[in-house]
Each structure stands twice: as C-alpha cells, then as structure tokens.
TIRO-852344 format. One record per residue (C-alpha): residue number from 1; residue in one letter; x negated, y negated, z. Coordinates in steps of 0.05 Angstrom, whole numbers. Each point is the difference from the previous one (the first is absolute). Example, Ala and Ser with C-alpha at 12.3 -4.5 7.8 and 13.67 -1.06 7.14 Angstrom:
BEGIN
<r k="1" r="A" east="-246" north="90" up="156"/>
<r k="2" r="S" east="-27" north="-69" up="-13"/>
//
This chain:
BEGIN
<r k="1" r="X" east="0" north="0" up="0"/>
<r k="2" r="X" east="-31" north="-61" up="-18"/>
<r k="3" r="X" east="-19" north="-54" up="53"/>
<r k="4" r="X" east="54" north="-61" up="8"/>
<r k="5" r="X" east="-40" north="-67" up="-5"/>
<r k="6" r="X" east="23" north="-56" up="46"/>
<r k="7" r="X" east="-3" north="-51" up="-51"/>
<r k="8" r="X" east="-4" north="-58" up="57"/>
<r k="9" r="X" east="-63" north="25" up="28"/>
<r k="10" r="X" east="-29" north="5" up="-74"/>
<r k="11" r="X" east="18" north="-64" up="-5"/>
<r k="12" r="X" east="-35" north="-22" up="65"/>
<r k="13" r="X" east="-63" north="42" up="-13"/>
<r k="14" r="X" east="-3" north="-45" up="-69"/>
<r k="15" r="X" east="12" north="-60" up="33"/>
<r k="16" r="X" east="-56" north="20" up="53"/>
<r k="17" r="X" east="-46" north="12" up="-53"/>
<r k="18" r="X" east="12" north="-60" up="-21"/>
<r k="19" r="X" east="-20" north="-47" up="50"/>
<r k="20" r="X" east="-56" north="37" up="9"/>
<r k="21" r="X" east="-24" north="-16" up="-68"/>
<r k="22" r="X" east="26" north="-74" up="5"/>
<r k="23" r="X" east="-56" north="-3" up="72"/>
<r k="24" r="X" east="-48" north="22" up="-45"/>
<r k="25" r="X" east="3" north="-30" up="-62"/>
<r k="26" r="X" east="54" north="-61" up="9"/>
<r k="27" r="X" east="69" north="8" up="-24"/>
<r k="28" r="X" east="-10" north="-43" up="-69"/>
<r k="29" r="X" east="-45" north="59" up="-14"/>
<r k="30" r="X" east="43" north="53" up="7"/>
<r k="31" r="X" east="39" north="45" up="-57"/>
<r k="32" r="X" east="39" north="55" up="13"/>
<r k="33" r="X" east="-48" north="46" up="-28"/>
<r k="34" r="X" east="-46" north="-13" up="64"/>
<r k="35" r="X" east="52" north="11" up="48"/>
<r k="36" r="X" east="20" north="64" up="-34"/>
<r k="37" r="X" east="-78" north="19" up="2"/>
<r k="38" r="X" east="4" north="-21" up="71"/>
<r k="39" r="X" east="57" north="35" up="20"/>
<r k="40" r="X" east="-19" north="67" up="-37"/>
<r k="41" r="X" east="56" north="11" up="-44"/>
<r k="42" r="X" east="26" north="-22" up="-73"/>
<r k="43" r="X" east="0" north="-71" up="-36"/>
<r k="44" r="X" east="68" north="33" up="-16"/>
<r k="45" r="X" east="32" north="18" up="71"/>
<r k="46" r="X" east="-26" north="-70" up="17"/>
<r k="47" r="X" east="39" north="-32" up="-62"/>
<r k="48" r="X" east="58" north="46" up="20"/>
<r k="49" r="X" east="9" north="-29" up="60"/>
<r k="50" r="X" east="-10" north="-67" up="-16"/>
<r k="51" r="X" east="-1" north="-12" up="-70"/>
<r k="52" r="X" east="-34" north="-70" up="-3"/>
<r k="53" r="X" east="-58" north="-32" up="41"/>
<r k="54" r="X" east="42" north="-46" up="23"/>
<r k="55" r="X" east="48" north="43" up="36"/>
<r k="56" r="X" east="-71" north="45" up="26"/>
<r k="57" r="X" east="-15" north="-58" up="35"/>
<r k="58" r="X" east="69" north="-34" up="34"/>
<r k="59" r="X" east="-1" north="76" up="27"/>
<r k="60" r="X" east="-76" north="-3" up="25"/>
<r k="61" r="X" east="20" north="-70" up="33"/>
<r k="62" r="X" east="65" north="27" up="30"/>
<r k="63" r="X" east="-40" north="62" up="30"/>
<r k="64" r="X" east="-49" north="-48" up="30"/>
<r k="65" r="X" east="53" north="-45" up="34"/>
<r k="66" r="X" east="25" north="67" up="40"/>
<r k="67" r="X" east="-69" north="20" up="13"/>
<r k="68" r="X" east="-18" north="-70" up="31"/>
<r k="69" r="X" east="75" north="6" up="37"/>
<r k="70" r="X" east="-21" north="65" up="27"/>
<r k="71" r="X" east="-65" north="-29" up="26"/>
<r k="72" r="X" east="29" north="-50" up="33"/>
<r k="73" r="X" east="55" north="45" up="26"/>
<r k="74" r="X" east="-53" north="49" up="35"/>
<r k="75" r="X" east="-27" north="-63" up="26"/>
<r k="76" r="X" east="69" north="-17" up="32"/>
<r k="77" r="X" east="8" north="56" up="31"/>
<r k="78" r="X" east="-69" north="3" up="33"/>
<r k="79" r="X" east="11" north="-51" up="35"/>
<r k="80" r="X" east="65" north="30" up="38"/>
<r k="81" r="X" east="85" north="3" up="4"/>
<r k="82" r="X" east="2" north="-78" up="4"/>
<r k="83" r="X" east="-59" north="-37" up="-27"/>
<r k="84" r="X" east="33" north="-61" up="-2"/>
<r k="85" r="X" east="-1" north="-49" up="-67"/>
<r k="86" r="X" east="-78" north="-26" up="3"/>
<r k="87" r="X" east="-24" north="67" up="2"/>
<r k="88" r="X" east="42" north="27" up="-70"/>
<r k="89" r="X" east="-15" north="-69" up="-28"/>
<r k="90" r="X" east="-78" north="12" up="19"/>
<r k="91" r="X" east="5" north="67" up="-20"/>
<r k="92" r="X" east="28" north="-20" up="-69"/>
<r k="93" r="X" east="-47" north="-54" up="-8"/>
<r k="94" r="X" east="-70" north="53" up="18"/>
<r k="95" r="X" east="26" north="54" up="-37"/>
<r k="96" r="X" east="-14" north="-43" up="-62"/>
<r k="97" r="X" east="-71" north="-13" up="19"/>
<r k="98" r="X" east="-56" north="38" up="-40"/>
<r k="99" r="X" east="-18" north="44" up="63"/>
<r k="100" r="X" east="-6" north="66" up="-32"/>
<r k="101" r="X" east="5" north="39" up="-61"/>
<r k="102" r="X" east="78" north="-6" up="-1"/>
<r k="103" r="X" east="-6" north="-75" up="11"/>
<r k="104" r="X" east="-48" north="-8" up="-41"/>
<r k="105" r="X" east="39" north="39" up="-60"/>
<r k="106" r="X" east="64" north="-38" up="21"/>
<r k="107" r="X" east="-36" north="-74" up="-6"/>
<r k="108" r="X" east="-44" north="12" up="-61"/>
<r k="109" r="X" east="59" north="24" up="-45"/>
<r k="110" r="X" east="66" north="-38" up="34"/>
<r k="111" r="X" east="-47" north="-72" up="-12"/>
<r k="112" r="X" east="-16" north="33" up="-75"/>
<r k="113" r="X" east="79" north="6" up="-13"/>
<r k="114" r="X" east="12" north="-65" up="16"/>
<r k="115" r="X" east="-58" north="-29" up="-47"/>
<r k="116" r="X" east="21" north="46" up="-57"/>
<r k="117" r="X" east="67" north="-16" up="11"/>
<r k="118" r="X" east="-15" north="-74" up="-24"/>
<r k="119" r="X" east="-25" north="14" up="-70"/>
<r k="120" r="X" east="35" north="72" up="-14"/>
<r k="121" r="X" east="76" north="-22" up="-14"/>
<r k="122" r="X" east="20" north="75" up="8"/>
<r k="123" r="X" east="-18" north="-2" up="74"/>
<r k="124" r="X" east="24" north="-67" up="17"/>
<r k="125" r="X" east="76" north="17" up="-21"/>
<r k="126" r="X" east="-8" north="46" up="55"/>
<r k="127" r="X" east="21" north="-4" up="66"/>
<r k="128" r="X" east="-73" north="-3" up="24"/>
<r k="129" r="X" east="17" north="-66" up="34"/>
<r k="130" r="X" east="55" north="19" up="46"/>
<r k="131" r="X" east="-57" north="34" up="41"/>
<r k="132" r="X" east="-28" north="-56" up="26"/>
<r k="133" r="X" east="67" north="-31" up="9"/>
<r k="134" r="X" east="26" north="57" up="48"/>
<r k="135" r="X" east="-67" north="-1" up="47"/>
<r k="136" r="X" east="13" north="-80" up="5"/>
<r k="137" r="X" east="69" north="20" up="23"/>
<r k="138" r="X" east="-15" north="58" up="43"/>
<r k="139" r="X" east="-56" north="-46" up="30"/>
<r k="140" r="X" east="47" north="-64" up="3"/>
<r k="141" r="X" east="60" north="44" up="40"/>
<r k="142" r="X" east="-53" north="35" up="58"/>
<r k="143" r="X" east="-25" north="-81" up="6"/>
<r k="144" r="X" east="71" north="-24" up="5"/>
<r k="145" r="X" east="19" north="53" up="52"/>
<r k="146" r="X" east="-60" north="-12" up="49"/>
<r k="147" r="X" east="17" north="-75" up="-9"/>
<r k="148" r="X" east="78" north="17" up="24"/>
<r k="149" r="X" east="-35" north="46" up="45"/>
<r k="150" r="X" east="-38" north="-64" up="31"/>
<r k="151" r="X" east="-64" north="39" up="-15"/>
<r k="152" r="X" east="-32" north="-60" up="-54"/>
<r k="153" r="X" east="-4" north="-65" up="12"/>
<r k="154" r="X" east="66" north="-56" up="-8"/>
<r k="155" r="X" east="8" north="-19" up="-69"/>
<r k="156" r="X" east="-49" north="54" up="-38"/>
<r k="157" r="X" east="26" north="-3" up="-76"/>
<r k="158" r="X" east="1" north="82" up="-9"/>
<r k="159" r="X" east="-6" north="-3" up="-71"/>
<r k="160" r="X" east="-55" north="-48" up="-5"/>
<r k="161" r="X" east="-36" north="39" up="54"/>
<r k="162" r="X" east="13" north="64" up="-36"/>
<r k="163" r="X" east="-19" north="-26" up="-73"/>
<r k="164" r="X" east="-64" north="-24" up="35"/>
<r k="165" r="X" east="-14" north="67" up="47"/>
<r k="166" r="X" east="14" north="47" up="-65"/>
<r k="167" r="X" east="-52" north="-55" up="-53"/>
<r k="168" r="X" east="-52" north="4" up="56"/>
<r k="169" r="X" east="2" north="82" up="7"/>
<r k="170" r="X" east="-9" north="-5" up="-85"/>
<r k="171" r="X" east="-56" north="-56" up="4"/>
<r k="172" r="X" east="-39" north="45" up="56"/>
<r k="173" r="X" east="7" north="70" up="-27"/>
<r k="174" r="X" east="-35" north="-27" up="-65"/>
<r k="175" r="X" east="-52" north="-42" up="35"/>
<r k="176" r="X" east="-10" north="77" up="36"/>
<r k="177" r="X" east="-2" north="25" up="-67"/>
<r k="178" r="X" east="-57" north="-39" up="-29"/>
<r k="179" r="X" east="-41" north="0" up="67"/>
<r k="180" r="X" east="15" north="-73" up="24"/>
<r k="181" r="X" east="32" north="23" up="66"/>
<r k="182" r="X" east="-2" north="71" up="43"/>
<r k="183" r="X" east="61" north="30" up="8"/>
<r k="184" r="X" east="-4" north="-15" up="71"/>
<r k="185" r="X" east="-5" north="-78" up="-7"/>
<r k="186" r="X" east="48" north="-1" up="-42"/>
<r k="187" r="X" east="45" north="43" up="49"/>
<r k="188" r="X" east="-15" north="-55" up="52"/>
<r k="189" r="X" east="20" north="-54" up="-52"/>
<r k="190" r="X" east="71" north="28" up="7"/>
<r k="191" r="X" east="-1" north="13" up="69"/>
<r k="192" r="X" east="-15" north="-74" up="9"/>
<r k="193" r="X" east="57" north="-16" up="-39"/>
<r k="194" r="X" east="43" north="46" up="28"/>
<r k="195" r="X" east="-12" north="-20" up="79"/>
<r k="196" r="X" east="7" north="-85" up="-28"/>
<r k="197" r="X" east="68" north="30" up="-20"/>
<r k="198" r="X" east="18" north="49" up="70"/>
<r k="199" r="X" east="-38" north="-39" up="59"/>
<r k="200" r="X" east="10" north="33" up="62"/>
<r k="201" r="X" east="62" north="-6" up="32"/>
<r k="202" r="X" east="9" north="-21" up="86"/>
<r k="203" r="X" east="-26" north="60" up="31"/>
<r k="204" r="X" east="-51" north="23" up="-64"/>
<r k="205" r="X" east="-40" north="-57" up="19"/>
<r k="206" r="X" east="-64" north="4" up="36"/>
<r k="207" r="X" east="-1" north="-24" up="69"/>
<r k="208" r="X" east="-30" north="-71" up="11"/>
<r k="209" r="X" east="-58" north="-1" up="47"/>
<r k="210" r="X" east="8" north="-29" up="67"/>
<r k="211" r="X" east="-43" north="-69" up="14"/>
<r k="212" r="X" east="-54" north="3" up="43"/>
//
C-alpha cells in the first residue's frame, strides 16, 4: 500500500528549505530550483505545490511569521501562568533579535522580504504588510492594558510607544547582524526602554536610606 503524503508538511519542509537558502544566499537570489535542491526533492513537486515563485515565497514568509510566533510563545510561557503585559511585550520584542540560528534565519530573510517586496510587484500585492501591522497592534493593546492597569506612566500614547518599541527591536537586530552591537547590549537597549515605560510601582521601589 503506498504511503499517504501529508501535503502540509511537504509544503512546510519546502518552505523550510527555503529560508534556509534565503540565510545563505539572500532571498533576491533564490529560484525554486535551489530550494528544491535544498529540500531534496523535484523542481516539479516544488512547482506542484506552488506553481510560481511568487506564491513559493508568500508561503516561506507565512511559515516564518508562525515560527517567530512560536518563539515568542515558548518564551511566554517560560516565564509562568501570568506574566503580566511587559514581559509578552519584551518577549515579543527579544524574540526578534539575531540571538541564535533561528533569530538569525528569521531577521536575515523577514528584513529581505520587505526589501524585495519594494521593487518585485508580485510580492508587494501581497499581504506581506499586514505583518507588521498586526505586531503594532498586538504591541499597542498589551501597552494599552498595563496603562488601564496603572502599570505605565499617565498619558503614555500606546501606539507611538509601540511603533517606536517594535522600529528599535528592527534597527538593533541588524546593527547585531553586521557586528555594531552584541546581542546583549542591544538586549539592554530594550530593557532600558522598557523600565522608562514600567517604573516601579509603591512597594517595587527600593527603600531610601535613612540620614545619618
């Protein structure tokens, strides 16, 4: 009897293959002959699945986006049954960061969709945008509760402070990238940001010394 093939996880073993070939090479540079190569199976099954580049590589960029939800997810969870919102917004925000091989992939080929998207019409008729968009609003909601929540300081705009959080966690995972910044300084960039945004409350403030 011959084996069934679970066409979804052929589909995510291409689209693996794929940004593996993207870290290596840069996404401009890759046809789907390489990610067939890469992948060990037919230019064919690859063109059967997705018929067109184009399509290869909304896929590849949709696989990525639930990989990097995942990370952050696992990150979450780590941190225990309540975290609270500056830890999932900190956890969304590191997860980005170039810190290993899986944040490495995830930064070298989500910053190349964006650039190819500018010049390759194809891509840009996607829906690669609404990414971005739905972080900025994930990130703007956990900033509005902890300001209902009395956590952030009277007055925070949470959308300017989220637009601003999610550009600086871009700006410092490429500065990681080219060797401008360790991954811990930048790491402490955010955590600076992040405590200017939740100071300590009343009773999470350090005691004052008595006068002599």
């Amino acid at each position: 009897m011959p084996k069934r093939v679970d066409h979804e996880e052929r589909r995510t073993e291409i689209a693996e293959a794929l940004v593996r070939v993207a870290g290596r090479c840069g996404l401009h540079a890759v046809g789907m002959r390489d990610v067939a190569a890469e992948a060990g199976v037919s230019l064919r099954l690859v063109q059967y699945y997705f018929q067109t580049k184009e399509k290869l590589l909304l896929y590849g960029l949709q696989h990525l986006t639930e990989r990097f939800g995942e990370r952050v997810t696992a990150r979450v969870r780590a941190a225990g049954d309540d975290p609270g919102p500056r830890v999932v917004i900190e956890a969304v925000l590191k997860a980005s960061l170039p810190t290993d091989e899986a944040g490495i992939g995830f930064h070298l080929v989500y910053t190349s969709y964006a650039i190819l998207s500018v010049t390759d019409q194809a891509l840009a008729g996607q829906p690669f945008t609404d990414d971005p968009a739905a972080a900025e609003d994930a990130v703007t909601g956990l900033l509005q509760q902890a300001r209902q929540a009395h956590l952030t300081p009277p007055g925070m705009d949470a959308r300017v402070e989220a637009i601003g959080l999610l550009a600086m966690a871009a700006g410092l995972g490429t500065s990681i990238l080219v060797g401008h910044r360790t991954p811990e300084s930048a790491a402490a960039v955010l955590d600076h940001h992040l405590d200017r945004l939740f100071p300590p409350r009343g009773g999470d403030a350090p005691p004052c010394k008595a006068k002599e």
